[in-house]
C-alpha positions in Angstrom: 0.0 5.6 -12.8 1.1 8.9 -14.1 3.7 11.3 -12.7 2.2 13.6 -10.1 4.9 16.5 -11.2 1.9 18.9 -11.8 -1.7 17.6 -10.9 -5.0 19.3 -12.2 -7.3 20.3 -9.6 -9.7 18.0 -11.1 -7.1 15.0 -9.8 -6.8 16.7 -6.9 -10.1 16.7 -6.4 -10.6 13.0 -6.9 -8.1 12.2 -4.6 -9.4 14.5 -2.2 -12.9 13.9 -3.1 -13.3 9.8 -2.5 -9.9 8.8 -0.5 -10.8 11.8 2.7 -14.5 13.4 2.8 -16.1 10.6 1.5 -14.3 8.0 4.0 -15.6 11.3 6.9 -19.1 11.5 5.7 -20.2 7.6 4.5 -19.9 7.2 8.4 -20.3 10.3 10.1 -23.4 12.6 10.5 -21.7 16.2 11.7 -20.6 17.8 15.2 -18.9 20.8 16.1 -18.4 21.4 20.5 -19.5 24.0 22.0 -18.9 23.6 25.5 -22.0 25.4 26.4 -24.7 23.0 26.0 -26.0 19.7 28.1 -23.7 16.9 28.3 -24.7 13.6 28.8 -23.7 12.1 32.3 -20.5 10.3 32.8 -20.5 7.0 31.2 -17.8 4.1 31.0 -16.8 3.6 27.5 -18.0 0.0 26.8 -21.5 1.0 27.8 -21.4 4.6 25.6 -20.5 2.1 22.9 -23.3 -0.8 23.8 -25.9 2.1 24.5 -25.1 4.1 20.7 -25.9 0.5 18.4 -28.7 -0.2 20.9 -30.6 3.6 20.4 -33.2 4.1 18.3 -32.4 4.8 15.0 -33.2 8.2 13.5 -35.9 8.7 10.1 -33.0 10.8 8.8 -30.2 13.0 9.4 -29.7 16.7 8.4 -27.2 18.9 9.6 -25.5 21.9 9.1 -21.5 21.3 8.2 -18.3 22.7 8.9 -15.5 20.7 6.9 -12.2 21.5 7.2 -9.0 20.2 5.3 -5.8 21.0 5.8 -4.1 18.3 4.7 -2.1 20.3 1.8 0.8 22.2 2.4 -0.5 26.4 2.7 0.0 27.6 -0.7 0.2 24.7 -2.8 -3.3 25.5 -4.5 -3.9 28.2 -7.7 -5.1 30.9 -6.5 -9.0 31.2 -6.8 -9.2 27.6 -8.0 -9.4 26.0 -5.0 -12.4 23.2 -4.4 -13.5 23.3 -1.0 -13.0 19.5 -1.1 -9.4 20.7 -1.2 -9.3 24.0 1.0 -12.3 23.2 2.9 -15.9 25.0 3.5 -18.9 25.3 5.2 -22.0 23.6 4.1 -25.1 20.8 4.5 -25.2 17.3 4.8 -28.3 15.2 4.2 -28.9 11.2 5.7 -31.7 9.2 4.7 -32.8 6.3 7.0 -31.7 3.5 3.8 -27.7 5.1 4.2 -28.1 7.3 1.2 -26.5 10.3 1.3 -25.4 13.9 -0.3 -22.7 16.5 1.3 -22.6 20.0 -0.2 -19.3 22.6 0.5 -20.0 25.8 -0.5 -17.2 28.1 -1.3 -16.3 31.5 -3.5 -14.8 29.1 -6.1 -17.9 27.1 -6.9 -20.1 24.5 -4.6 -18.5 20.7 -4.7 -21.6 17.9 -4.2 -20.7 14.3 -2.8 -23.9 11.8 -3.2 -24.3 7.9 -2.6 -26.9 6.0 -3.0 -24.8 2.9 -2.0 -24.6 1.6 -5.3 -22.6 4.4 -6.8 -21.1 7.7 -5.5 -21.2 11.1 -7.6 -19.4 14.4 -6.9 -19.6 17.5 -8.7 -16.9 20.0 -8.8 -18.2 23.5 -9.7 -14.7 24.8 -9.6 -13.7 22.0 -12.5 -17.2 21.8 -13.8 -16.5 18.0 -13.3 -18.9 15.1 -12.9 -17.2 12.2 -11.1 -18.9 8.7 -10.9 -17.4 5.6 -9.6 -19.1 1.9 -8.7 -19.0 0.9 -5.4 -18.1 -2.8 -4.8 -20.7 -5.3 -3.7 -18.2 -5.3 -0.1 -18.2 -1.9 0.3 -22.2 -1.7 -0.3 -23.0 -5.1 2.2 -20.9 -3.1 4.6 -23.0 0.0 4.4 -26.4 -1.8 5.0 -28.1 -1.0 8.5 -26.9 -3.7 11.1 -29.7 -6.1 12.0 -27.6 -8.1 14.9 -27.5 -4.9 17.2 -29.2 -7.4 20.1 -26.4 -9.6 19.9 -23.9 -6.7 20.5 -23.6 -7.5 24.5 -21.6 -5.2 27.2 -18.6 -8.1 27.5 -18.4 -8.2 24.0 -17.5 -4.3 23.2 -15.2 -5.0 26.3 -12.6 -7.4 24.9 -12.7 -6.0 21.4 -11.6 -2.4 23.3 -9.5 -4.6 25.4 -7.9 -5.8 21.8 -7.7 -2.1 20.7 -5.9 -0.7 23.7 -3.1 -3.4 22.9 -1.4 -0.9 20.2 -3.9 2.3 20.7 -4.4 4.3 23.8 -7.9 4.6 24.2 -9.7 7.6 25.8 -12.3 7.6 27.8 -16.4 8.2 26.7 -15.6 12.1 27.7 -19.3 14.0 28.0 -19.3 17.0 25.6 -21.7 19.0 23.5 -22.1 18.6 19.6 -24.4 20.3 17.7 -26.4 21.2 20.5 -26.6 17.7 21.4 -25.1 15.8 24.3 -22.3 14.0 23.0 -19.5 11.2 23.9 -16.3 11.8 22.4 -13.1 9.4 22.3 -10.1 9.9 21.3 -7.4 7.5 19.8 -3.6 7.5 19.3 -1.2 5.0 17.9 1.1 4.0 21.2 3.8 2.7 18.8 5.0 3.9 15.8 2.0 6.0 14.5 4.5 7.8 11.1 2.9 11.4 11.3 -0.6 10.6 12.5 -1.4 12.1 16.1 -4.1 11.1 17.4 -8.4 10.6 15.7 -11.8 11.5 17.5 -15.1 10.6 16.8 -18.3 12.0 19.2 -22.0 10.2 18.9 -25.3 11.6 19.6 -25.5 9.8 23.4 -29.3 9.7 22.6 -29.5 9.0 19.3 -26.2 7.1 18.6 -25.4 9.1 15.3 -21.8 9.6 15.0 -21.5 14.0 14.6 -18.0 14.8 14.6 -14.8 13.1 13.0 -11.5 15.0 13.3 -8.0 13.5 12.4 -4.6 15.2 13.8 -1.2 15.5 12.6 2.0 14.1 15.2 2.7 17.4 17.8 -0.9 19.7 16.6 -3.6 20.5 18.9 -5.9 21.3 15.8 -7.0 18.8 13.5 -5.8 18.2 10.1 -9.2 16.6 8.8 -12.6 17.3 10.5 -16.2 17.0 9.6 -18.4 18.5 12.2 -22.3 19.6 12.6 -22.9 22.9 13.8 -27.4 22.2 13.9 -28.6 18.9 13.5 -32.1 17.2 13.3 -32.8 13.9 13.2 -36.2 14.1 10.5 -37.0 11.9 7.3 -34.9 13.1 4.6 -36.7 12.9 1.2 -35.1 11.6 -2.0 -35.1 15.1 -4.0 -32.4 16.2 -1.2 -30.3 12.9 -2.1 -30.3 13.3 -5.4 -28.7 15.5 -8.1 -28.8 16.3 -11.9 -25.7 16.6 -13.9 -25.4 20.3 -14.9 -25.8 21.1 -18.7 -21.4 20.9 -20.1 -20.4 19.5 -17.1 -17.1 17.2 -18.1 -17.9 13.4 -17.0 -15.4 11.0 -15.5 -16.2 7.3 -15.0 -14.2 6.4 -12.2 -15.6 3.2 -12.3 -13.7 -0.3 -14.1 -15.1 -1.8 -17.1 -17.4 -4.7 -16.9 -15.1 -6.3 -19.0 -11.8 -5.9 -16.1 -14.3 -6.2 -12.8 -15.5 -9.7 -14.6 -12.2 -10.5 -15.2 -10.8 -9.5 -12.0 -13.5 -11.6 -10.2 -13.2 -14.6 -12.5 -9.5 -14.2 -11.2 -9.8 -14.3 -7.7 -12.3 -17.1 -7.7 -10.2 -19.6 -9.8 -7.3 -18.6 -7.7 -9.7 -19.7 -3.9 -10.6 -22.8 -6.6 -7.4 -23.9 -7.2 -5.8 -23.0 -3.7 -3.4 -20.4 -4.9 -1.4 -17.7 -3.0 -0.3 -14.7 -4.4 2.9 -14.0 -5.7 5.2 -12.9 -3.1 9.0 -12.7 -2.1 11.7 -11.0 -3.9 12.6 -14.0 -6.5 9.2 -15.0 -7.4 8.0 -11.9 -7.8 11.3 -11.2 -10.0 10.2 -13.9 -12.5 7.1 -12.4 -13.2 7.8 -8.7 -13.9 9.6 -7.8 -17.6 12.3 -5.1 -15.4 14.4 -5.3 -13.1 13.2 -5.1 -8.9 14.2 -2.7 -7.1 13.9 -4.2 -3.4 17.0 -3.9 -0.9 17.0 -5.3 2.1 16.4 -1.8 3.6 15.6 1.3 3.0 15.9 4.3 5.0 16.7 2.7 7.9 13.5 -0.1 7.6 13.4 -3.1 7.3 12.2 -4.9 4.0 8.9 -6.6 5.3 6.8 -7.6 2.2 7.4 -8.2 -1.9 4.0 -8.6 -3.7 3.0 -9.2 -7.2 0.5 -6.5 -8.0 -1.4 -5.5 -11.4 -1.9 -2.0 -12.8 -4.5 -1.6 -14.9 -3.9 -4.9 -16.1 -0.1 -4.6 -16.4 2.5 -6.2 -13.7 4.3 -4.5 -10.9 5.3 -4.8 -7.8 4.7 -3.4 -4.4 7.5 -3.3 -1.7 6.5 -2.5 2.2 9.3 -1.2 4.5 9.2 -1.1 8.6 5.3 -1.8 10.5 2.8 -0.1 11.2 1.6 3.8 10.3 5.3 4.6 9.7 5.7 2.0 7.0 7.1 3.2 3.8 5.4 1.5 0.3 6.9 1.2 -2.9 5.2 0.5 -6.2 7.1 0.2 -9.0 5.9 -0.7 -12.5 6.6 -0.6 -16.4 7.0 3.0 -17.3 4.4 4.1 -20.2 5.9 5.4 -23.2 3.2 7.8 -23.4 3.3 9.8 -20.4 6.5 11.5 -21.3 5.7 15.4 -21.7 2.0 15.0 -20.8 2.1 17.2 -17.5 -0.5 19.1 -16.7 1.0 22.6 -16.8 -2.3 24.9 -17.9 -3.9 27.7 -15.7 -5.0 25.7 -12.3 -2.6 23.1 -11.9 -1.3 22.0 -8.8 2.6 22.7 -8.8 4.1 20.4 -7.4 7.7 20.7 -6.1 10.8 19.0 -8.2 13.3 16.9 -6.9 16.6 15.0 -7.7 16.3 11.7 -7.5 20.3 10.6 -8.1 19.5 12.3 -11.3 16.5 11.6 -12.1 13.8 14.2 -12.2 11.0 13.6 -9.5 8.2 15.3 -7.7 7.0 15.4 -4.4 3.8 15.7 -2.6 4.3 16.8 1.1 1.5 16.9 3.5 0.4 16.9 7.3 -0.1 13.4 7.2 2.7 12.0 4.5 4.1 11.9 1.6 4.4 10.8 -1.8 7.7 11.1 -3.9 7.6 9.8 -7.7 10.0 9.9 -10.4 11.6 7.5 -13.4 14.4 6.0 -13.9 15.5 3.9 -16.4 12.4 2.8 -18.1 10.7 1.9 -14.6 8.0 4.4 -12.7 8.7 4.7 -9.2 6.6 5.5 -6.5 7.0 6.1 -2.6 4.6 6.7 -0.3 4.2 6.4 3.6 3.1 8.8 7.0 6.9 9.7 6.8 8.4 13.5 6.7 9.9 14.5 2.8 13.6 13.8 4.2 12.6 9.9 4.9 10.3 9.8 1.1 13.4 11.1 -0.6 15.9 9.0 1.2 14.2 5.7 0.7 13.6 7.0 -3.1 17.4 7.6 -3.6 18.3 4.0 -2.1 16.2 2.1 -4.6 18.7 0.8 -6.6 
């Protein structure tokens, strides 16, 4: 991994890109409430939930889109550079029956394009002029396959596994509202224990049509959402492929995002001879010690949390190791690996760039990434790369930063 003490807004956009709107849109359709249209009748939420897998299931999807993000910290992006996968934007967002998809933001600094046709995902970045492509694993692609055992999904069923849920979550009710000009149940949940800096999440479903149209995330203390995908029209229609589909513009850059053939088979030959022979992974402080070619960084605590997990973990190919402090959504993570040679003075500091702020680390130089939901401090030290990340404010990143030693 390389230093994040400036990041293009072609990263950014990656980051943004497949980690946030494409986690929003691979299961959500749209939504936006209203107030002021039919609402569907008071219903518990068991049922809502037993009645939306059991509902006929729409030819296609296509909906007008309001997406916003305001995950990064006001001001933190170049003026006039900003992707609306960063800023967010207004837009359209087309379903076909099969799962395949394509989101399009539309904004002053150039249109951004997510498509998927469950085998692979593209997005286009007119602000970058960036193709990105990435492989999505066979998991992820059984996963996104239309259910076929909806008649085995039975009322008591849904109950225990909310039951399980509202062990750790507090769990809303199926509140009747309006999306889209549809009638709509929406549920909110929130972590009761430690939650780190996430509030609370919502989801609302088409009560006819059991299409998921809104998906909003909050930040700990804000009443307005951090993350949201919503529908503002909707129509449930067949979808043909030409709106699914788009051609790589003439000079675009390209980015495989995807791993060779060469590390997925070797990565897979991996984990099967490792099930074969009955092995576990590397964990614990000494064994994981005996592996790596520098010295661990892993107290006992850090920032007032307690160590909870060592882990043996490759980078691209190369050893590290990955360090998890406290439970929950207020963990704190640690990876720390070999240092390359050749990353020294190859920050991104051209026109565009996302300027990160700098940091002392003890003395070393780092750079930190502060945002409504968490944050991310990196820096080196001593031939090692360093990086902390968790749903913590900056004060608890740096700390636990300064006290790996």
């Amino acid at each position: 991994m390389k230093r994040l003490r400036t990041a293009s807004t072609g990263r950014l956009t990656v980051i943004l890109a497949v980690a946030l709107p494409l986690a929003l849109t691979a299961a959500i359709a749209q939504g936006a409430l209203t107030g002021s249209t039919p609402t569907p009748s008071p219903k518990a939420l068991a049922n809502a939930v037993v009645d939306a897998f059991k509902a006929p299931e729409p030819e296609g999807i296509t909906a007008k889109i309001e997406f916003t993000n305001n995950l990064l910290p006001s001001g933190s992006l170049p003026g006039g550079m900003a992707s609306p996968l960063a800023s967010g934007a207004d837009g359209r967002l087309w379903v076909q029956k099969s799962g395949d998809f394509r989101l399009e933001l539309q904004s002053d600094a150039g249109d951004a394009q997510i498509v998927s046709d469950g085998d692979k995902v593209t997005v286009f970045d007119a602000s970058s002029n960036t193709v990105y492509r990435a492989t999505l694993p066979a998991d992820a692609k059984d996963a996104a396959k239309p259910a076929d055992h909806d008649e085995k999904l039975t009322l008591d069923k849904v109950r225990k596994a909310l039951e399980r849920l509202a062990k750790t979550w507090t769990i809303s009710g199926a509140d009747p509202t309006s999306t889209a000009g549809r009638p709509t149940y929406t549920v909110k949940i929130s972590p009761k224990d430690d939650g780190g800096l996430l509030g609370a999440a919502e989801v609302a479903w088409d009560a006819v049509r059991g299409a998921p149209l809104r998906a909003a995330i909050y930040a700990q203390g804000q009443s307005d959402p951090v993350l949201e995908l919503k529908a503002t029209d909707v129509s449930y229609d067949a979808v043909p492929d030409s709106d699914v589909s788009i051609t790589s513009p003439a000079g675009a850059r390209i980015v495989d995002l995807s791993p060779s053939e060469a590390k997925r088979g070797a990565r897979e030959h991996a984990r099967k001879a490792k099930r074969g022979a009955g092995h576990d992974e590397v964990r614990g402080v000494d064994a994981v010690q005996r592996e790596l070619d520098f010295d661990l960084a892993a107290p006992a605590k850090l920032a007032g949390l307690p160590r909870r997990e060592v882990r043996l973990v490759s980078l691209d190919g190369k050893k590290g190791a990955l360090t998890i402090y406290g439970e929950g959504f207020g963990a704190i993570g640690v990876l720390q690996h070999k240092a390359e040679k050749s990353e020294a003075g190859k920050d991104d500091d051209g026109e565009g760039a996302l300027k990160l702020p700098e940091i002392n680390i003890d003395g070393a130089t780092g750079s930190e990434l502060a945002t409504a939901l968490g944050t991310v401090v990196t820096f080196e030290r001593d031939g090692v790369a360093y990086i902390v990340a968790g749903s913590v404010p900056p004060v608890a990143a740096e700390n636990a930063a300064r006290g790996l030693k």
